[in-house]
C-alpha positions in Angstrom: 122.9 169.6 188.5 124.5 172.3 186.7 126.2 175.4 189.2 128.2 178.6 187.6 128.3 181.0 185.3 126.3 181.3 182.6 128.9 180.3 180.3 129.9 177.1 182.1 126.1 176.3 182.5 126.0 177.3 178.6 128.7 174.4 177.7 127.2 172.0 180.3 123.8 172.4 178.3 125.4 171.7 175.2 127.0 168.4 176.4 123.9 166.8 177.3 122.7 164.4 175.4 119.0 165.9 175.7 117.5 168.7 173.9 115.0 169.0 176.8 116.5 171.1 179.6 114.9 172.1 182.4 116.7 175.5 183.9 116.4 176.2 188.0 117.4 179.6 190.0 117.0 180.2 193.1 116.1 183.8 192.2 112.8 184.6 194.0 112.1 188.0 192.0 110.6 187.4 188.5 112.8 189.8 186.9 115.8 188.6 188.3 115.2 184.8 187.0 114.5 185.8 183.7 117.7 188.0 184.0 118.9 184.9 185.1 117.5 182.5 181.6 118.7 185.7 179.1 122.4 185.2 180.3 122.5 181.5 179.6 120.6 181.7 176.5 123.1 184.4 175.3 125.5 182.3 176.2 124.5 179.4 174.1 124.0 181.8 171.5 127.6 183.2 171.8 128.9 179.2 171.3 126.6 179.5 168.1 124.2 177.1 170.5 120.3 177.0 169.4 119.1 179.9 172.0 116.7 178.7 174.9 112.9 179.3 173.9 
């Protein structure tokens, strides 16, 4: 399990040796979880990462 901020969870990602990732919040609003997946998939894209589909 991967806990921070969405540049932490960005490098975490990146160290896996997976390209299948399953992402978890605890977010109970809709909006807020995919405010949630849009900061870590920025993330990976500001580390030049492949962005999160």
């Amino acid at each position: 399990m991967i806990i921070g901020e969405p540049s932490l969870v960005a490098k975490k990602i990146a160290e896996l040796p997976t390209e299948e990732v399953m992402i978890h919040t605890p977010a109970h609003d809709v909006n807020d979880r995919i405010h949630s997946y849009k900061l870590i998939a920025d993330a990976m894209n500001d580390l030049s990462l492949p962005r999160l589909n």
